[in-house]
C-alpha positions in Angstrom: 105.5 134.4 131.3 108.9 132.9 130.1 107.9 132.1 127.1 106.4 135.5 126.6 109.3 137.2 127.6 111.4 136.9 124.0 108.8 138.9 122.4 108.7 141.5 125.1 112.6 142.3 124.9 112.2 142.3 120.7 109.1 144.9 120.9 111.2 147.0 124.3 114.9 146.7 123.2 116.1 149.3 120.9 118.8 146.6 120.2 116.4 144.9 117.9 116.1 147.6 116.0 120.0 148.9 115.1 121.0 149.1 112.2 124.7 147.4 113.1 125.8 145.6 115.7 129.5 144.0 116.7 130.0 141.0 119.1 133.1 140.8 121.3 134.3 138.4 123.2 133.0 135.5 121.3 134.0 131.6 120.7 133.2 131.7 116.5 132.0 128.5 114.9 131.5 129.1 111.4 129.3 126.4 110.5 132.0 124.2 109.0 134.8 124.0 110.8 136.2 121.8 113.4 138.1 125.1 114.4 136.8 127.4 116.8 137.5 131.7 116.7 138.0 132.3 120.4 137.8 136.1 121.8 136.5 136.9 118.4 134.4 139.9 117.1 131.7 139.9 114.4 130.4 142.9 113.2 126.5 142.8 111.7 125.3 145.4 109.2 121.7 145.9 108.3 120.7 142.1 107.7 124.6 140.9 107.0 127.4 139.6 108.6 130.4 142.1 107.7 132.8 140.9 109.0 134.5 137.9 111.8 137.9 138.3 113.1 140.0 139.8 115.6 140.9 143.3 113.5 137.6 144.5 112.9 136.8 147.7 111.8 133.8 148.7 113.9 131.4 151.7 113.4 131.0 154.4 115.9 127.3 153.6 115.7 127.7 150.1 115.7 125.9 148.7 119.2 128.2 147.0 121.0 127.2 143.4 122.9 130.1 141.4 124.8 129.3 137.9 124.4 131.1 137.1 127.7 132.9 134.1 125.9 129.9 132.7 124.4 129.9 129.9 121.6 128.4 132.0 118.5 127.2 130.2 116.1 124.9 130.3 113.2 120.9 129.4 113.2 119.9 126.0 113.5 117.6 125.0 110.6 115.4 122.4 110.7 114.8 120.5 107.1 111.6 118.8 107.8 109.0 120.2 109.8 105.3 120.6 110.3 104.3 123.4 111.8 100.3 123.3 111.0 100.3 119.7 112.0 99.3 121.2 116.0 97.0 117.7 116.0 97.1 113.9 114.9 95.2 114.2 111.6 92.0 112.8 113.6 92.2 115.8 116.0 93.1 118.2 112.9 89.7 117.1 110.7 87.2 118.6 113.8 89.1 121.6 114.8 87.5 125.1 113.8 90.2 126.8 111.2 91.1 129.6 113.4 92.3 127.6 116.8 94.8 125.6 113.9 96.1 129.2 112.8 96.7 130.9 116.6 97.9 127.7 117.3 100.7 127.9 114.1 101.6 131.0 115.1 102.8 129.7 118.5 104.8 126.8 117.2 106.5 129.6 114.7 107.6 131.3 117.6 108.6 128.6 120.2 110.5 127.6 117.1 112.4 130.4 116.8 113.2 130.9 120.5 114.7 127.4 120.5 117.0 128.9 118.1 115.9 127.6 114.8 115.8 130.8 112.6 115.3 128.4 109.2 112.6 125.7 109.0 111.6 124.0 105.5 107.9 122.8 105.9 107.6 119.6 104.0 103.5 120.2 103.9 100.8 121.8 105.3 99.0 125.2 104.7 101.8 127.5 105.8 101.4 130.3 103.1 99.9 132.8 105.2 102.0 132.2 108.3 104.5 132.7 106.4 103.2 135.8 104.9 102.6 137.0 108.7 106.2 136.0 109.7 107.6 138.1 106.8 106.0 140.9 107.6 106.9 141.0 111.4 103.1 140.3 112.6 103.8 137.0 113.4 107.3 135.8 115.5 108.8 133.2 113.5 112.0 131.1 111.6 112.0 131.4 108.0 109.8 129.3 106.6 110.4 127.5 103.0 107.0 125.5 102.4 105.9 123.4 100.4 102.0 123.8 100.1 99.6 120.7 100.0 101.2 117.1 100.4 100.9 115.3 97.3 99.3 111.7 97.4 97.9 109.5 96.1 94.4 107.8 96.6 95.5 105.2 99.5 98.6 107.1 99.9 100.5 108.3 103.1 98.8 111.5 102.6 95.1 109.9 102.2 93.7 111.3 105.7 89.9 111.2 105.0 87.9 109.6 107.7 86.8 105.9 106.4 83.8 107.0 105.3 84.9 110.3 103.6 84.1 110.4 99.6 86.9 110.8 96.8 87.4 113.9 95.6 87.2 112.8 92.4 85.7 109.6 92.0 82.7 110.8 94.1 83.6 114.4 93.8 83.8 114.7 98.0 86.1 116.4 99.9 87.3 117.2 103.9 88.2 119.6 106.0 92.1 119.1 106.2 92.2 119.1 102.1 89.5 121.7 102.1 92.2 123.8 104.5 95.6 122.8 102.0 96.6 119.7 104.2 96.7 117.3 101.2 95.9 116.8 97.7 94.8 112.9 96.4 95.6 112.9 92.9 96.3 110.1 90.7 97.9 110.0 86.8 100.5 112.6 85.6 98.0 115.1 84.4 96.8 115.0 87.7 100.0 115.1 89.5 101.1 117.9 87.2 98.1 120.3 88.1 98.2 119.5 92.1 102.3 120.3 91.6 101.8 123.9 89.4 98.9 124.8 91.8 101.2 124.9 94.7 104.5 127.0 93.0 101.2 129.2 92.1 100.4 129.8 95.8 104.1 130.1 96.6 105.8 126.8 97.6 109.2 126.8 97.2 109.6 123.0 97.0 106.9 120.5 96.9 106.5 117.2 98.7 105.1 113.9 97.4 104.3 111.0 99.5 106.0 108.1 98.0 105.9 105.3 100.1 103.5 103.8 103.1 104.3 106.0 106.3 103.6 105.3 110.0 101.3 107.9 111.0 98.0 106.9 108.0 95.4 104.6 108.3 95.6 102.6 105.1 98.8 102.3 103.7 101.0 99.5 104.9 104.8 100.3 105.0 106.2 98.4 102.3 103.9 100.4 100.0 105.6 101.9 96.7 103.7 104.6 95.7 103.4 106.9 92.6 104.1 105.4 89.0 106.9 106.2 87.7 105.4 108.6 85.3 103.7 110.5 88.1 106.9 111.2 90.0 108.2 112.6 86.8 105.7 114.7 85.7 105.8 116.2 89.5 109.9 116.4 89.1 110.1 118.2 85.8 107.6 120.7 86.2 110.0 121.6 89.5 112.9 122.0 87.2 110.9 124.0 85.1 110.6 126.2 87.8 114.4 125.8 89.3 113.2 123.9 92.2 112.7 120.4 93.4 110.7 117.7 94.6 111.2 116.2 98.3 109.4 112.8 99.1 108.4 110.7 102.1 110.2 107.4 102.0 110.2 104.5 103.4 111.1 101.5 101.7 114.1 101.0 99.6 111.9 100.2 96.3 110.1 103.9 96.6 113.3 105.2 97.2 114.9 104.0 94.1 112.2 105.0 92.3 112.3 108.3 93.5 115.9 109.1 93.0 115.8 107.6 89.2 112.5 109.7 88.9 114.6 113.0 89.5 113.6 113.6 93.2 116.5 115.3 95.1 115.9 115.1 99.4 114.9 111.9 100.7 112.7 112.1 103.6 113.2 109.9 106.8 115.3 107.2 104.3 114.3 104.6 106.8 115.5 101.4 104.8 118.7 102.4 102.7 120.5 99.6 100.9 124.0 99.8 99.1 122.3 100.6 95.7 120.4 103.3 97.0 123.1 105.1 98.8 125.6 105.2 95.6 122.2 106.1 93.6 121.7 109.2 95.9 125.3 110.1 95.7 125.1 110.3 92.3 122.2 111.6 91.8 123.3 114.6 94.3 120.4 113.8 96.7 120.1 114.7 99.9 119.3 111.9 102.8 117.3 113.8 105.6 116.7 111.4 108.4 115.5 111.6 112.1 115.9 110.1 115.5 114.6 111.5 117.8 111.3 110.7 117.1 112.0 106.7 117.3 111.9 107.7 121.3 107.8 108.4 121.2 106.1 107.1 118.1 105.6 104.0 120.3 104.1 105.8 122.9 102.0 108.0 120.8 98.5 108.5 122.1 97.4 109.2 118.3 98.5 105.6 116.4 96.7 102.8 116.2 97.4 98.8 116.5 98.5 99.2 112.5 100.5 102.3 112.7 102.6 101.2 116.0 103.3 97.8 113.8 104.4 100.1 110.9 106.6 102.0 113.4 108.1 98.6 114.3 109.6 98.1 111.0 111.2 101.3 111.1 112.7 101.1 114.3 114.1 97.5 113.6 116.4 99.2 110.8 117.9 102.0 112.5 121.3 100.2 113.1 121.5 99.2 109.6 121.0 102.3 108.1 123.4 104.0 110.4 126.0 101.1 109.2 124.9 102.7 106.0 125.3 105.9 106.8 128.9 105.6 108.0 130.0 103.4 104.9 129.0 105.8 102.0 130.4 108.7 103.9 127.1 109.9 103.7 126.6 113.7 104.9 122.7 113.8 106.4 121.0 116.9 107.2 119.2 117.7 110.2 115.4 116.9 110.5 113.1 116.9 113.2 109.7 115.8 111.8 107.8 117.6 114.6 104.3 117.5 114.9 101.5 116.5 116.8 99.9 117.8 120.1 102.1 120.2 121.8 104.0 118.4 124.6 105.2 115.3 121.6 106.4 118.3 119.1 108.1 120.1 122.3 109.8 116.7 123.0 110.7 115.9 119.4 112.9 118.8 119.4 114.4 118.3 123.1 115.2 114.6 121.8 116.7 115.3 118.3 120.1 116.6 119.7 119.8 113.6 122.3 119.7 110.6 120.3 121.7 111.8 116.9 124.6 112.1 119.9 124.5 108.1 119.4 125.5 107.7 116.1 127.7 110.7 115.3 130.0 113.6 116.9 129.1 117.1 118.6 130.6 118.9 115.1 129.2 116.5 112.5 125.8 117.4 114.5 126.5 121.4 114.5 127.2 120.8 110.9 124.3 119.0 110.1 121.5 121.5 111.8 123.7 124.1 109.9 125.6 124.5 106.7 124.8 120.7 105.6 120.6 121.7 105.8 121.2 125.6 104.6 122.6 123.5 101.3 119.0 121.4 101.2 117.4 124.4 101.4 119.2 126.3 98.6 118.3 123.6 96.3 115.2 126.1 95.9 116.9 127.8 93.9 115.1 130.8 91.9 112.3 130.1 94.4 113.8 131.1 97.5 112.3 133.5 99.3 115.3 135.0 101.3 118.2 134.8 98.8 121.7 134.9 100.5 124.1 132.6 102.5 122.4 130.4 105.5 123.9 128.3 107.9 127.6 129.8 107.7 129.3 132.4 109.9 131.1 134.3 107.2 131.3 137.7 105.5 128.5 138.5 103.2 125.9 135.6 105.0 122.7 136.5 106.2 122.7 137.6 110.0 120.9 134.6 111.5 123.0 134.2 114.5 122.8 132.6 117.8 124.9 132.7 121.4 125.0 129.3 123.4 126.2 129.6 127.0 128.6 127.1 126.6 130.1 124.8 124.5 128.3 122.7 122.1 131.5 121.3 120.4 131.5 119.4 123.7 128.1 119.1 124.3 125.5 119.2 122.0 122.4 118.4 124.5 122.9 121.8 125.5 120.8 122.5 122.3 118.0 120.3 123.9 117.6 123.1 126.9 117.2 126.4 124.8 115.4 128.5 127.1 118.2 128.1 129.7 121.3 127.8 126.9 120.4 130.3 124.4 121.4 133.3 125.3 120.9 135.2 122.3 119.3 134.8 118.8 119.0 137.2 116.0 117.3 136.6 112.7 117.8 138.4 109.5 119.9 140.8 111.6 117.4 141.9 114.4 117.5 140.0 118.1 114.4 138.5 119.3 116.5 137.3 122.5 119.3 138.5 124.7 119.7 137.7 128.2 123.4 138.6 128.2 122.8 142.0 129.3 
């Protein structure tokens, strides 16, 4: 029942349906600042933000909601999710199409009631819940996707069963490529078609695997993967299109690669190095780590003996890369990586808040999960589906707004306990959620 309850206040409450709405009584973070509004009001018009201050001119018609000294903020976004990835890939080749979809359309919503009205899919067949989130069937965040993964054969996104034939050597197939899980392709001409197949069915960024990963059966860790000549093929048919490629990475050789090969958002980053750091800088690149999922991989029912001693080598250079981190001035986005069986995607969230507490401040945090990611997520350019300002409290941004009940600034774990902190959230200027009156 509580989790049902958000969608029976946005189908009851005519507040969901207003065409304005001002805030009062409100502690403003703006999604940048170290400096708070306090006993602010911000005024939302249709799908906008109108205007934040104290001397705001108000509509008659404007629905009025005191905030009762709430920290307003904007959305979280998440910059690396999976939100068809409801199983380990074992579990995912054996399950009937239509439990997968009901089952993606409650991770959209428990998504969005923990606040995150922005998610960027980094692969996975998302097109049509994305379609049904649009078009208000489905409750969701927006979703950027990318499409298919892109690997190579042996690559981190190889998940056929041992004995599964090769698409095109023995011209097989399975279920989760068969679905839009993954595409094996090897060469540039091969690379290029997967690529211009997904911007066809609507990605708005596309992701390649380009190094060994923990969670696949074949690949070890230290893996470089894609030529060269593949990533670029992948990269400038991207630009053609005013968009970009984002990669899995591990190791510092793929990472290299991948940054002198034109991709722009580094996913996980797991093994920087000095010369890949001042690459990404000036390359522009964005480094989109996670942490909290170092608390379960180990404990994850789903790996095997090989995967948990991939995992190991990950964990083992955490410090290292946070020394990193710190050095280069390095600004990462926020990324949970969650997937998997419901109760480890649940926890990934929870732990993400938790563990990036460790290694940097409540506000470099608030940033990160806000303005830093909204600017990963622009680099869609042309292709983005929901044009406007994310991630900022400001005039002229889009209305993706949310109410803590209490202070994140001086705790950020209060992000970890939405159901109980959240007190409101509106996306694209309509609430889903208000328990403040």
């Amino acid at each position: 029942m509580k989790r049902i309850l958000p969608v029976l206040i946005l189908l009851s409450s005519p507040l969901s349906f207003a065409d304005s709405f001002v805030f009062r009584n409100v502690t403003v973070f703006d999604g940048r600042s170290e400096t708070t509004l306090t006993s602010a009001t911000v005024l939302v018009m249709d799908n906008a933000i109108a205007d934040v201050g104290e001397g705001v001119d108000v509509p008659v018609d404007a629905t009025e909601i005191d905030g009762k000294g709430g920290f307003l903020m904007p959305g979280l976004i998440d910059g690396h999710t999976h939100l068809s990835l409801i199983a380990g890939p074992r579990e995912l080749q054996d399950m009937h199409w239509d439990e997968i979809g009901a089952k993606m359309a409650i991770r959209a919503e428990d998504t969005l009631m923990r606040g995150f009205t922005s998610v960027r899919d980094l692969g996975g067949p998302v097109m049509g819940l994305k379609a049904a989130v649009d078009d208000g069937t489905v409750m969701g965040p927006r979703i950027y996707p990318s499409g298919a993964i892109i690997s190579q054969t042996s690559g981190h996104g190889d998940f056929r069963k041992p004995r599964d034939p090769h698409p095109f050597l023995d011209g097989g197939s399975s279920q989760m490529q068969e679905l839009g899980y993954y595409r094996i392709v090897d060469g540039p001409d091969q690379v290029l078609a997967a690529v211009r197949e997904n911007l066809r069915n609507g990605a708005t960024q596309v992701k390649l695997m380009g190094s060994g990963g923990v969670g696949s059966d074949f690949d070890p860790i230290d893996s470089v993967q894609f030529r060269p000549e593949e990533i670029r093929a992948a990269t400038q048919a991207l630009a053609d299109w005013d968009t970009y490629a984002g990669s899995h990475l591990h190791n510092a050789a793929a990472i290299k690669r991948a940054l002198e090969n034109g991709v722009m958002s580094i996913d996980h980053a797991s093994q920087m190095t000095d010369e890949t750091m001042k690459l990404l800088k000036a390359k522009g690149a964005y480094m989109n780590p996670q942490w909290g999922w170092n608390v379960f991989v180990m404990q994850a029912g789903f790996l095997t003996d090989f995967q948990r001693q991939k995992a190991a080598i990950v964990l083992e250079n955490i410090d290292e890369n946070i020394r990193l981190i710190r050095k280069h001035d390095i600004e990462v986005t926020f990324n949970v990586d969650a997937f998997g069986p419901y109760e480890l995607w649940s926890g990934l969230y929870a732990a993400e808040f938790t563990e990036r507490r460790k290694y940097f401040s409540n506000l470099q945090i608030l940033r990160q999960a806000t303005s830093v990611t909204a600017g990963l997520l622009a680099m869609s350019g042309k292709r983005n589906p929901y044009p406007g300002k994310l991630g900022v409290i400001e005039e002229g941004a889009l209305a993706d707004i949310i109410i803590v009940e209490g202070n994140p600034l001086d705790d950020i774990t209060l992000l970890s306990n939405p159901e109980e902190n959240i007190a409101l959230i509106m996306k694209d200027g309509k609430i889903v959620k208000n328990t403040l009156q």
